[in-house]
N, CA, C and O of each residue as an XYZ file, in Angstrom:
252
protein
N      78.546    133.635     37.399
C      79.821    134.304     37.535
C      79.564    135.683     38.120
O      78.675    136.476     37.811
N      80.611    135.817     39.110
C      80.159    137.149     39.675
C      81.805    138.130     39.419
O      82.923    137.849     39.851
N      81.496    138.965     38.815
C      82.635    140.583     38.346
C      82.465    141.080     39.558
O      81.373    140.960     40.114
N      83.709    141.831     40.266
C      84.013    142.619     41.012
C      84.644    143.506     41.082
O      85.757    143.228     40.635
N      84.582    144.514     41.414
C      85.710    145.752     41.295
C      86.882    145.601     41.935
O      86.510    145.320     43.074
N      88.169    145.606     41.942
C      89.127    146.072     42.794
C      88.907    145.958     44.342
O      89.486    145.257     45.172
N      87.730    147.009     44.492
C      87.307    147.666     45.631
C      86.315    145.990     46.612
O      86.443    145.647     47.787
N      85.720    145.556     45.867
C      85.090    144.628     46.207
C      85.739    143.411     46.441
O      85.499    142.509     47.244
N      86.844    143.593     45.356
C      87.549    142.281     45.800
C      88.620    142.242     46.718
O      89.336    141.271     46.961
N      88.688    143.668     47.336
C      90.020    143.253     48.416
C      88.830    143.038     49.706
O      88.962    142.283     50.669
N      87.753    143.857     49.436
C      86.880    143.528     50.288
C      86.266    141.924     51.043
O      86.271    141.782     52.265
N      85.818    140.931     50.185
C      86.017    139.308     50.084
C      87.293    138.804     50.526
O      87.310    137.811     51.253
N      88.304    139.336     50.196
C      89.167    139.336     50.423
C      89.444    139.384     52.287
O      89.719    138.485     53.082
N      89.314    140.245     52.392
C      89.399    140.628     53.998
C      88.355    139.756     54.878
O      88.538    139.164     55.942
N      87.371    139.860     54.193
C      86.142    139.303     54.782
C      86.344    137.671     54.942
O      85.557    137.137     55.724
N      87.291    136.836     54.303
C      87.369    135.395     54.283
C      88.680    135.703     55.003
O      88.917    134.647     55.589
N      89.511    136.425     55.243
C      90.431    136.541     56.616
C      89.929    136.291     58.045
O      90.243    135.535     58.964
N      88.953    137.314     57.823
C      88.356    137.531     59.009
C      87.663    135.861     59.793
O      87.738    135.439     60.947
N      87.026    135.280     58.550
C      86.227    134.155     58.474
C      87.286    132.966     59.112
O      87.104    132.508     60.240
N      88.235    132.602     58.376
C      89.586    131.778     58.658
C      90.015    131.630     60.351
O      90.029    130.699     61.157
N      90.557    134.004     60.413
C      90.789    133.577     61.545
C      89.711    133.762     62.794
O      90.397    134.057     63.772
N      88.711    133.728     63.064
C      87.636    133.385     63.917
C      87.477    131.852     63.910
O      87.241    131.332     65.001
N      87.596    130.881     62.579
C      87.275    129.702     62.512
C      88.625    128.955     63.546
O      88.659    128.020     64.347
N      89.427    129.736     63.124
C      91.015    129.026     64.119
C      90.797    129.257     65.358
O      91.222    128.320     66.033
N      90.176    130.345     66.181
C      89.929    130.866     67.121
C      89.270    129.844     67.915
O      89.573    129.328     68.991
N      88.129    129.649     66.986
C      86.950    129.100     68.055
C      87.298    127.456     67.601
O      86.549    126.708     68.229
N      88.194    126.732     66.718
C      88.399    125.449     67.059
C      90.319    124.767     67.461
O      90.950    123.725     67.634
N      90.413    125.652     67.434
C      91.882    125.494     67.936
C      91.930    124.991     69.208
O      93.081    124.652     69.482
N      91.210    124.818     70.033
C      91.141    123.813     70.937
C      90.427    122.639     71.255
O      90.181    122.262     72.401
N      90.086    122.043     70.161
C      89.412    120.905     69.871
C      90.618    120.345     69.144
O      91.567    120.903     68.593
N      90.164    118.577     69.377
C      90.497    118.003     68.450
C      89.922    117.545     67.211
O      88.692    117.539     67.250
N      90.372    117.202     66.241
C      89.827    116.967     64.676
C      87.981    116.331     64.984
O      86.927    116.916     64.733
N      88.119    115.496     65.358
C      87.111    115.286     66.133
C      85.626    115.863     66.313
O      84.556    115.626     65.751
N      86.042    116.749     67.371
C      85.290    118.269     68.309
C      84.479    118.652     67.340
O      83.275    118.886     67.228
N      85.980    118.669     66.258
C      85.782    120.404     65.258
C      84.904    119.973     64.529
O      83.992    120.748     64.242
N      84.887    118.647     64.007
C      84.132    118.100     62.853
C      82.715    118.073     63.403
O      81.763    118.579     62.811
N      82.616    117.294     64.868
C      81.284    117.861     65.219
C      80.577    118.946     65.508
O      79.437    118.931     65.044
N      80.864    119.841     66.095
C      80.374    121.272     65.994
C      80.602    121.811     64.595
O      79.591    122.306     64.098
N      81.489    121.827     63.984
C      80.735    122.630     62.666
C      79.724    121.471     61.969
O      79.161    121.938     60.978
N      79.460    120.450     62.177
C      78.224    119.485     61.460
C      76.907    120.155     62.380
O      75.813    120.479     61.916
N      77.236    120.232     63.448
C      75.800    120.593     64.349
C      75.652    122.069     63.492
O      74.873    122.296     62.567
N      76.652    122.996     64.099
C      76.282    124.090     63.803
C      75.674    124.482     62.216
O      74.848    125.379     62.042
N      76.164    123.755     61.264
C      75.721    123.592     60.262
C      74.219    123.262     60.358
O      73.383    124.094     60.004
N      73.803    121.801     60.935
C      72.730    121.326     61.135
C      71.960    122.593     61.107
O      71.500    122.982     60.034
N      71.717    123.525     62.612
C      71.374    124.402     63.564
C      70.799    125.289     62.182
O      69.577    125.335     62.039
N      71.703    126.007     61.141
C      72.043    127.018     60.410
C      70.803    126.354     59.478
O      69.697    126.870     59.640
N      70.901    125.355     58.609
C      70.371    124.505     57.586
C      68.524    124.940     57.834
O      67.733    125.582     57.142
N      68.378    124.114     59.357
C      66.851    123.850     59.788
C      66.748    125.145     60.487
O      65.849    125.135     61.327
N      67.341    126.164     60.404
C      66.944    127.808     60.912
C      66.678    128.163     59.401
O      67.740    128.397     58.822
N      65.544    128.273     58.577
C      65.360    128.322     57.180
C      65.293    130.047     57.282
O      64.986    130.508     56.182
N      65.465    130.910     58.133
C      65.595    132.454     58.252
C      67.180    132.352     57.779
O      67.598    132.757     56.694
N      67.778    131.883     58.559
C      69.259    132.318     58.233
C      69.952    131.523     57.095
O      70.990    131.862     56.525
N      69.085    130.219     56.812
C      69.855    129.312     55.647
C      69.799    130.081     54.421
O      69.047    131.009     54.123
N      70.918    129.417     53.628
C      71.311    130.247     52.037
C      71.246    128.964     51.511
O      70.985    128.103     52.351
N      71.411    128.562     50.321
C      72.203    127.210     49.841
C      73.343    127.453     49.666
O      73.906    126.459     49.207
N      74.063    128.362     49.809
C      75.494    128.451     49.547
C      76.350    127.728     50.701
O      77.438    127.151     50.675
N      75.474    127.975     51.668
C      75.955    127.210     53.506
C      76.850    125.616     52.834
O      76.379    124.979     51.892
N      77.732    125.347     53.316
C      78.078    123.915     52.908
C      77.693    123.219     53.700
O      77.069    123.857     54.547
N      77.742    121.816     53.968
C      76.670    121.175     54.725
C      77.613    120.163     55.943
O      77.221    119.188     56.585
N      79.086    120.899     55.939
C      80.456    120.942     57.045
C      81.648    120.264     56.420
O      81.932    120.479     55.242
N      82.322    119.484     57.147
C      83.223    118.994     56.338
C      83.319    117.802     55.530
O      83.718    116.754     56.037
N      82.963    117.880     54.229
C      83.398    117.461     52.946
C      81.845    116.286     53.098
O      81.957    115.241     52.458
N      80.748    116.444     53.755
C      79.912    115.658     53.957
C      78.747    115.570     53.420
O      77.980    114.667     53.753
């Protein structure tokens, strides 16, 4: 469990805005499809880059 201040949480807050709308950005012109494959690759990409992987990464959609 993670406590946050006020301050931190409008912060997350903003920060999963930001996340949302970039994600609409860059698949809003795909179809369901597209989208599902590029975020599985890009996922892939993220996963086997063990510098940038977390386990928190999800592993794309619902997969």
């Amino acid at each position: 469990m993670l406590n946050l201040t006020p301050a931190g949480d409008s912060l997350v807050q903003k920060g999963f805005a930001r996340v949302e709308k970039l994600r609409s950005l860059i698949l809003a012109k795909l179809d369901a499809e597209e989208a599902h494959q590029l975020v599985t690759n890009l996922t892939s990409f993220v996963l086997k880059s063990a510098t940038y992987a977390r386990p928190s990464i999800p592993t794309g959609f619902g997969s």
